[in-house]
N, C-alpha and C positions, 0 to 999 in steps of 0.2 A: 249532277243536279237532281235535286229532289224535285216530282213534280205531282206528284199526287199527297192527300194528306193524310191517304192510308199507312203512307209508307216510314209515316214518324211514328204509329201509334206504339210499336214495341221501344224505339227508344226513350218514347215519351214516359213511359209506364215502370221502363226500365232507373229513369230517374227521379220517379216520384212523382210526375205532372199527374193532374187528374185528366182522366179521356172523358172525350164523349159519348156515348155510347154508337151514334152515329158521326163520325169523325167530322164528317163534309157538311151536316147541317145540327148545328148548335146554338145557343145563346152565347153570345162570346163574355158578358158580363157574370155567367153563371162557370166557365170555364175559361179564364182569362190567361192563366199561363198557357196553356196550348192553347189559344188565341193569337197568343207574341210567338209563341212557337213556330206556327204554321206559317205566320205572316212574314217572321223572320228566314224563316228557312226556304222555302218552296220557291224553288224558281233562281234561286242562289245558285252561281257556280260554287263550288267545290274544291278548296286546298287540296285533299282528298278524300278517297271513298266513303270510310266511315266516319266525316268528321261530323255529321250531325248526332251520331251518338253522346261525342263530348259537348254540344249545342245543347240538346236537352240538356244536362247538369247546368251548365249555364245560365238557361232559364228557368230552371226550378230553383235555384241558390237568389232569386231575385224576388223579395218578400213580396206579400199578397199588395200590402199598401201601396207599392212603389212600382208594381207591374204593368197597371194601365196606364204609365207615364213613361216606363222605358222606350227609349229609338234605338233603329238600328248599330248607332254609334255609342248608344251606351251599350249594349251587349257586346259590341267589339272590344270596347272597354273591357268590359268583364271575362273576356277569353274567348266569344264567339268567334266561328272563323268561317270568313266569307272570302272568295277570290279564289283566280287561278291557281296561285303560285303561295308558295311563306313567305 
């Protein structure tokens, strides 16, 4: 489980998201994919270890217009992976 939202900013950067410069305190409207990022990830159990690396791709493949409208059930949709187990 991811619980801080320091701990996404390399895979976030690593898939193209834009960071914040302060991770924890942003505009979420000025950074919106890691907005759904943090929101979707943090606090999520864990398939496994590194699977929030493939989460940010994820949520960077999910266009600017359609990103403050995604849920968590659409990003499972799209390959996020939340849960204990596959």
């Amino acid at each position: 489980m991811i619980a801080l939202a320091d701990m996404l900013v390399d895979p976030a950067k690593a898939a193209g998201i834009e960071v914040p410069p302060d991770p924890n305190d942003y505009d979420p409207s000025s950074y919106p994919h890691w907005h759904v990022f943090c929101e979707a990830q943090i606090g999520q159990p864990m398939p496994d270890f590194n699977v929030h690396w493939g989460n940010a791709k994820v949520v960077a493949a999910v266009p600017r217009k359609g990103i403050g409208r995604m849920t968590l059930r659409g990003l499972v949709k799209r390959g996020f992976q939340i849960g204990y187990s596959k």
